[in-house]
KETI-293857 format. One record per residue (C-alpha): x negated, y negated, z negated; residue in three letters. Coordinates in steps of 0.1 Angstrom, whole numbers, padded with zeros to 4 digits, always signed. Each point is the difference from the previous one (the first is absolute). Layout:
BEGIN
XYZALA
...
This chain:
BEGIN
+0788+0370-0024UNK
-0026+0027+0012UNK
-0008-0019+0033UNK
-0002-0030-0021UNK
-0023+0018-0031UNK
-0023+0012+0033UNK
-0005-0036+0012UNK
-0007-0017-0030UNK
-0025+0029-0014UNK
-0016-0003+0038UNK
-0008-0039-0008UNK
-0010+0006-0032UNK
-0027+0026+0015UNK
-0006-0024+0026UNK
-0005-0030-0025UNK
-0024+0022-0025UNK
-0018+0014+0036UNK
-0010-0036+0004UNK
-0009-0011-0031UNK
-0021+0027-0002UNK
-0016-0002+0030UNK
-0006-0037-0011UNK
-0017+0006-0034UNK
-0021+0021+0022UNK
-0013-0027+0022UNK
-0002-0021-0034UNK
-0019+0025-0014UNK
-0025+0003+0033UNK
-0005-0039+0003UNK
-0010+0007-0035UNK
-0028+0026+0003UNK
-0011-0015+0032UNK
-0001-0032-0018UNK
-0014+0010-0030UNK
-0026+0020+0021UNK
-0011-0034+0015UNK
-0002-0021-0030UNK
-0021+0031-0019UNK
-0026+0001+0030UNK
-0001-0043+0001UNK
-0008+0000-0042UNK
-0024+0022+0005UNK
-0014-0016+0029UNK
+0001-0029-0019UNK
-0015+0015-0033UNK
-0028+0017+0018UNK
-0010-0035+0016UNK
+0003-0016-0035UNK
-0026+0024-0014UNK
-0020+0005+0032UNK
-0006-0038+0003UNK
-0036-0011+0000UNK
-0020-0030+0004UNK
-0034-0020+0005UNK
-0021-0017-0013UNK
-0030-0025+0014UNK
-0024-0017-0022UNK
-0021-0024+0016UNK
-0025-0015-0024UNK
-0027-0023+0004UNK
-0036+0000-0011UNK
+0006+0034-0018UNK
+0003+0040+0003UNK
+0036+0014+0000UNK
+0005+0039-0007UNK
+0028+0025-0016UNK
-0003+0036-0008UNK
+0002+0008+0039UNK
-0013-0025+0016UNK
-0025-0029+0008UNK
-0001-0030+0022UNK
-0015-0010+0028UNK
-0016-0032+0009UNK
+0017-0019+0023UNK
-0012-0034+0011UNK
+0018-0022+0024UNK
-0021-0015+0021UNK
+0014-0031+0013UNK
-0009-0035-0022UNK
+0031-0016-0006UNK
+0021+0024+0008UNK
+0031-0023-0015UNK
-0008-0022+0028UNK
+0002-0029-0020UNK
-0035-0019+0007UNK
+0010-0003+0040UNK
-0013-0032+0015UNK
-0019-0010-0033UNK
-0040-0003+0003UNK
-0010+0028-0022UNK
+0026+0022+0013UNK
-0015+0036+0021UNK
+0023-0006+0026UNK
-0003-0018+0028UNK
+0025-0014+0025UNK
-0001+0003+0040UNK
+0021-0020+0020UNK
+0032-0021-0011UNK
+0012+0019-0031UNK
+0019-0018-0027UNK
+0003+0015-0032UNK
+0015-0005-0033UNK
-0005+0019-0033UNK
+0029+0006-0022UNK
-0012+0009-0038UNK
+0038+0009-0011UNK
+0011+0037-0006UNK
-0011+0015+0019UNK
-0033-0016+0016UNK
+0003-0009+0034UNK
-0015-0016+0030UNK
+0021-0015+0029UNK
-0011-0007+0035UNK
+0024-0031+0008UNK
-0020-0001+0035UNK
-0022+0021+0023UNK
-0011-0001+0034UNK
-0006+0028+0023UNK
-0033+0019-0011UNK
-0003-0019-0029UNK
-0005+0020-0035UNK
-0019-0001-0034UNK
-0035+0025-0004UNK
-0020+0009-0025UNK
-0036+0022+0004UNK
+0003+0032-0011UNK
-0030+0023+0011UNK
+0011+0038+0011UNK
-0022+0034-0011UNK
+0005+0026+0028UNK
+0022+0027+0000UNK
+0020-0009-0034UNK
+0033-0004+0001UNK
+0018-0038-0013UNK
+0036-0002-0013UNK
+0013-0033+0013UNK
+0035-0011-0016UNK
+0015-0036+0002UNK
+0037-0014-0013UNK
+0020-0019+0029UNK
+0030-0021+0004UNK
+0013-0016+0031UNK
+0032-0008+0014UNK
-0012-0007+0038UNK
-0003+0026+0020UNK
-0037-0004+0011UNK
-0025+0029-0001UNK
-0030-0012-0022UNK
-0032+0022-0009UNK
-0018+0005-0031UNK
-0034+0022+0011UNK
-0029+0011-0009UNK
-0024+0019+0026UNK
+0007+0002+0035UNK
+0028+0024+0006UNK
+0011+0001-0036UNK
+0033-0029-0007UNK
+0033-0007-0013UNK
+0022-0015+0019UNK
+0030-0019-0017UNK
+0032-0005+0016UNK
+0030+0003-0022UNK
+0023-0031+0000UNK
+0021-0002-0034UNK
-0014-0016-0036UNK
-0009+0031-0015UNK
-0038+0006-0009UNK
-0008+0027+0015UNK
-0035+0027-0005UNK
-0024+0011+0033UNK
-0028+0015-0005UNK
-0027+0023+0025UNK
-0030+0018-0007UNK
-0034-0007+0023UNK
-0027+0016+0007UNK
-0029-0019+0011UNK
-0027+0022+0025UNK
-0029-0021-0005UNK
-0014-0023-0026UNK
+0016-0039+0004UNK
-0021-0029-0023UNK
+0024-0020+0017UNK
+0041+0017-0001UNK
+0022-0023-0006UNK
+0034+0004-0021UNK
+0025-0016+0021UNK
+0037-0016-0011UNK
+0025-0015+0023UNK
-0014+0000+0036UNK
+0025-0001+0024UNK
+0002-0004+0043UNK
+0030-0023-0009UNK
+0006-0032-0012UNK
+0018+0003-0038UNK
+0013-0019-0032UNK
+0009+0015-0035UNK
-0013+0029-0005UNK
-0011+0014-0034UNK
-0028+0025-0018UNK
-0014+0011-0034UNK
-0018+0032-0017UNK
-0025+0002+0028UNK
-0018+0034-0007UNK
-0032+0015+0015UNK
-0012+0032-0019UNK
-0031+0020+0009UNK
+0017+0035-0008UNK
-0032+0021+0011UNK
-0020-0018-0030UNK
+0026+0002-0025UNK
+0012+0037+0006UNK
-0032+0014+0027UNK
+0001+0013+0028UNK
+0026+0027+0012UNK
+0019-0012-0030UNK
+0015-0030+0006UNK
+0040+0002-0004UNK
+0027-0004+0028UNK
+0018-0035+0010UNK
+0028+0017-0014UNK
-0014+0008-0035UNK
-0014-0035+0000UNK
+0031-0023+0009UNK
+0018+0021-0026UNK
-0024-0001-0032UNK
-0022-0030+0010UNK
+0007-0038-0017UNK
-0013-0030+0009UNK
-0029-0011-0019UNK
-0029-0027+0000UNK
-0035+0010-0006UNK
-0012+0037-0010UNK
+0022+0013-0023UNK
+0000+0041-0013UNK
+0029+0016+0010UNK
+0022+0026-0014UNK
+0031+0019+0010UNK
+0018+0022-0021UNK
+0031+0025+0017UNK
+0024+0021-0006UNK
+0007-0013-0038UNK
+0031+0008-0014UNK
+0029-0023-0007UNK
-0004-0009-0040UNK
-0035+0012-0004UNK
-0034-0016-0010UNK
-0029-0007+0019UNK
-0032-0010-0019UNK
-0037-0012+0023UNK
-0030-0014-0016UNK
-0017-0030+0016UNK
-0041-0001-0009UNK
-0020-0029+0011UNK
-0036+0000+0004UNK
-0004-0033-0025UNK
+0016-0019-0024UNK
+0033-0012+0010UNK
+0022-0025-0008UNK
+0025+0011-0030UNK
+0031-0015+0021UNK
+0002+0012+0035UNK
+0030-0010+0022UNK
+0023+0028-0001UNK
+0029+0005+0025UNK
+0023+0029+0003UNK
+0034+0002+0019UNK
+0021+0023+0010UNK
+0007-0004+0040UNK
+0040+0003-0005UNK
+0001-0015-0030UNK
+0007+0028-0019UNK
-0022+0004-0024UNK
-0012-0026-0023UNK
-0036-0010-0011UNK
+0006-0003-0039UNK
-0008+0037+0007UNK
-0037-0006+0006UNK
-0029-0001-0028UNK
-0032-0010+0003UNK
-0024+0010-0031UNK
-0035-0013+0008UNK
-0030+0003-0018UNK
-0042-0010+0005UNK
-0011+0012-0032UNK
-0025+0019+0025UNK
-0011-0029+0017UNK
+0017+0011+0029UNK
+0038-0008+0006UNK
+0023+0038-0002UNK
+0033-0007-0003UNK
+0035+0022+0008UNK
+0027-0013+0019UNK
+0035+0022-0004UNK
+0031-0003+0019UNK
+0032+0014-0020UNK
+0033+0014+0010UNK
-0009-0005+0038UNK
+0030-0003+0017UNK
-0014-0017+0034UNK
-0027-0004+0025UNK
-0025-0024-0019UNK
-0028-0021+0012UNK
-0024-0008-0027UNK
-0027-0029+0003UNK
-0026-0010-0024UNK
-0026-0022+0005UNK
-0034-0004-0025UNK
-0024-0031+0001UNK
-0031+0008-0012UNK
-0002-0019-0039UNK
């Protein structure tokens, strides 16, 4: 009975040694676990609260300005930068060679080269002031695999060449040595024969007139921030705002303006919704002042307004 009381009070040990040393790695996974899941909220938390965004206003015919900043002129130089008036007779580009074009006005605007010819491209004149720096940008899509060339000054081009249906941005900054009347803006030159290839947004900015010189921003800075307008339009950019806070600018024209401008905001990931934009306008002063505020920003906005003189 002894022998027999040993063994079974040797199992039980045995038994409880195990559980124990099982609630132990339990209890281990646990805190390790726990540990894990702690750090990740707060990861998580400290993003939530740390998240900011931007905003661009780009408005037309008007000055744009908050608390802390003030925009900058910008003017794109290119007529027609939609490309829609190719091949038309008041159009200010012109065609070299065999290039065969159509313009799509669907969303978004488009122009497609069904045909080219090797060396064949559309121009347009853009005379060149020495020394200053130009931002060149231009939307592609092709599903050939052709190099073509979108240029501006000698030396100074983008070369397409991807070969899948995505749009797709390029962009180059130039800096012209010498005064050139005659530069020419170049789209869609190529050595080789091609067919179906696409553009829209052309862009040529003078950034050492808009921002001077030694000032001008980085391509960097610019592909990030910039949009693609038409015309000279003020532009604004607002950073670092807080997720659910309020951003208020005043846009002042010079004249009289018209009491219903176009207004356009959207959020780029369709997070935020423009219901949370007011416009209060008044030209009681004879000059048009009006506020434009963004609420409970949750998103990187672009903001567009456009004024016709009234």
């Amino acid at each position: 009975m002894k022998k027999n009381g040993f063994i079974a009070t040797s199992l039980i040990y045995s038994f409880f040694l195990v559980f124990i040393a099982i609630i132990a790695t339990l209890l281990n996974n646990y805190i390790a676990n726990k540990t894990i899941l702690d750090r990740y909220n707060e990861n998580a938390q400290e993003n939530l609260n740390n998240d900011t965004f931007s905003v661009r206003f780009l408005v037309s015919g008007a000055e744009v300005g908050s608390s802390n900043n003030y925009s900058l002129r910008l003017t794109n130089l290119l007529f027609d930068a939609e490309l829609s008036t190719i091949g038309t007779a008041d159009s200010p580009w012109t065609k070299v060679g065999t290039f065969q074009t159509s313009f799509f006005s669907s969303t978004p605007k488009y122009l497609n080269v069904s045909s080219a010819s090797a060396n064949s491209y559309i121009s347009t004149n853009i005379p060149t002031s020495e020394n200053h720096k130009y931002y060149m940008g231009i939307k592609n899509r092709q599903i050939v695999d052709t190099p073509v060339e979108v240029s501006f000054i000698t030396g100074c081009s983008i070369s397409t060449t991807k070969t899948d249906s995505n749009w797709r941005y390029y962009s180059n900054i130039c800096v012209p040595e010498v005064v050139d009347p005659a530069a020419k803006f170049i789209i869609g030159k190529s050595t080789y024969n091609y067919t179906n290839i696409a553009f829209r947004e052309a862009m040529l900015l003078d950034l050492t007139a808009s921002y001077g010189t030694g000032n001008e921003p980085n391509i960097e800075w610019l592909d990030e921030n910039l949009e693609f307008f038409t015309g000279t339009m003020n532009y604004l950019v607002e950073q670092d705002i807080e997720r659910g806070s309020s951003l208020k600018v005043s846009i002042i024209g010079g004249e009289r303006l018209s009491i219903n401008p176009t207004i356009s905001c959207i959020g780029k990931n369709s997070n935020w919704v423009s219901n949370n934009a007011t416009l209060k306008h008044d030209i009681s002063t004879g000059k048009s002042e009006s506020s434009l505020e963004l609420k409970e920003i949750s998103d990187d906005i672009v903001c567009t307004v456009r004024w016709q003189n009234g």
